[in-house]
Wavefront OBJ file of the C-alpha trace (Angstrom):
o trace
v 0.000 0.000 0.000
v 1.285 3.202 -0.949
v 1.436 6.098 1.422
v -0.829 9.121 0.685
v 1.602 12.547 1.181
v -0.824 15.057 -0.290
v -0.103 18.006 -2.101
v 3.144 18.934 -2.769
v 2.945 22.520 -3.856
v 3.327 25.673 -1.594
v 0.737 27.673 -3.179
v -1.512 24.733 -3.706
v -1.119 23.851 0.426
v -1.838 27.680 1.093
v -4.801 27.831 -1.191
v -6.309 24.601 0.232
v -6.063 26.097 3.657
v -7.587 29.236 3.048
v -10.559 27.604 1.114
v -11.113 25.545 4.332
v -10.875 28.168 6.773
v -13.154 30.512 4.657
v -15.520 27.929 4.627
v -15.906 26.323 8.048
v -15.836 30.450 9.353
v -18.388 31.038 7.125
v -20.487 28.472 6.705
v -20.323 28.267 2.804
v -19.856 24.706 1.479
v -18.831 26.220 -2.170
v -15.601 26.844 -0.583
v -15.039 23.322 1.262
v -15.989 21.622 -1.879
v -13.631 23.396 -3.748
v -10.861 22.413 -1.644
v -11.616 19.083 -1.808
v -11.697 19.416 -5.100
v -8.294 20.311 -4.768
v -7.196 17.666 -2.638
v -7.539 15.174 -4.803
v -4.191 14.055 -7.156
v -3.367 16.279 -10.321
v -4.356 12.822 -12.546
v -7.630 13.187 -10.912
v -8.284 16.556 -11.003
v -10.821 18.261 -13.569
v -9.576 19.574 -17.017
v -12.175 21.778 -19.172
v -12.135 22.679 -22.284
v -13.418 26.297 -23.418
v -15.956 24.819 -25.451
v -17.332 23.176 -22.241
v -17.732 26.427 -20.436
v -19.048 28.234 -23.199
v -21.899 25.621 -23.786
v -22.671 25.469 -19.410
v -22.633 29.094 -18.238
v -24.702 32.031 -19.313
v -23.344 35.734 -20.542
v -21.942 37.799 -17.627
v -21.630 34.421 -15.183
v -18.339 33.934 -13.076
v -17.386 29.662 -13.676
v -15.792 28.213 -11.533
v -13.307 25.580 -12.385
v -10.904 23.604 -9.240
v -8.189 22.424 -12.271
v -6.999 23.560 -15.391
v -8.548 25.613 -18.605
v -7.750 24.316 -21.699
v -8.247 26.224 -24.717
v -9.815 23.467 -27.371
v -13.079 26.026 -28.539
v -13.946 29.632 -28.245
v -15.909 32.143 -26.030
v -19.037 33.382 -27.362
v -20.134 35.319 -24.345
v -18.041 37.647 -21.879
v -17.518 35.863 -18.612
v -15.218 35.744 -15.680
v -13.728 32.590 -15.469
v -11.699 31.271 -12.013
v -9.506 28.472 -11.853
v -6.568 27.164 -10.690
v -4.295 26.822 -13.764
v -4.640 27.990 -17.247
v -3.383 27.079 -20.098
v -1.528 30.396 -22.098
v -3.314 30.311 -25.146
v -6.654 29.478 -22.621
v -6.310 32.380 -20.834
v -5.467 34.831 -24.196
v -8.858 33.691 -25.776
v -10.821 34.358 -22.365
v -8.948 37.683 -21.752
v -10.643 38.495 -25.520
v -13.875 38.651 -24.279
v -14.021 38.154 -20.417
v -11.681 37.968 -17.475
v -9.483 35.069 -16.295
v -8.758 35.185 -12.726
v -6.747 32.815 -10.068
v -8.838 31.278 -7.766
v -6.992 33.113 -5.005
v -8.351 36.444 -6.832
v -11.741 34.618 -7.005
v -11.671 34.292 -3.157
v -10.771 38.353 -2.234
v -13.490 39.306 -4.746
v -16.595 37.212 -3.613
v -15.725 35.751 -0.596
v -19.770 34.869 -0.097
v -19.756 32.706 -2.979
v -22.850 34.373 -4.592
v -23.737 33.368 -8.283
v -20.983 31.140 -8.554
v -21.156 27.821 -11.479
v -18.731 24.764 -10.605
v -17.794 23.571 -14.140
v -16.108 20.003 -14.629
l 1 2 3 4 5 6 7 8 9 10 11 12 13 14 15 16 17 18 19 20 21 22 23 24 25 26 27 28 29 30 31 32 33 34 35 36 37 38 39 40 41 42 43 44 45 46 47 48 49 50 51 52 53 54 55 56 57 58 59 60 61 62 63 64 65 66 67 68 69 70 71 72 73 74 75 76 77 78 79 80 81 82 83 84 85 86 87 88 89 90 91 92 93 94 95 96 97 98 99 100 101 102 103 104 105 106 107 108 109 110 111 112 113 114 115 116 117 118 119 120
């Protein structure tokens, strides 16, 4: 049996923790599912395509997504999109007509969680 060690990344750790705190002091389970989300190993964790989040959300939404943007597919409507990683040409095309933020940016701006769509 292999031992579980977690996550390995400094800024992953930190962002895990503050997602937990946030959400047991505030009662919002957006937050603690997102770091669970997190948690979980990078072969696990979601990958979405632009296509994806163009088809799911509606014009002036904020997605959500705990993993990595891809850019396969383009952005019809302007949206703010939050995730962990994106790709470079992923977050060009959403910079075109939205706003790609880090999660961590995602947390200082709505800390409530309001209006929020988890995509993936």
């Amino acid at each position: 049996m292999v031992k579980r060690t977690g996550t390995q990344t400094l800024t992953l750790r930190n962002l895990i923790r503050d997602l937990t705190k946030l959400g047991k002091s505030k009662k919002i389970k957006l937050w603690l599912r997102i770091a669970n989300d997190l948690e979980k190993p990078t072969r696990i964790r979601r990958t979405v395509n632009l296509y994806k989040i163009d088809k799911f959300t509606r014009e002036g939404e904020t997605a959500l997504i705990p993993g990595k943007v891809l850019s396969v597919g383009d952005l019809t409507k302007k949206l703010t999109i939050a995730a962990y990683q994106f790709s470079e040409k992923a977050e060009e095309k959403i910079n075109k007509s939205g706003k790609a933020i880090k999660l961590q940016d995602l947390i200082k701006e709505n800390p409530e969680g309001k209006k929020i769509r988890i995509i993936g």
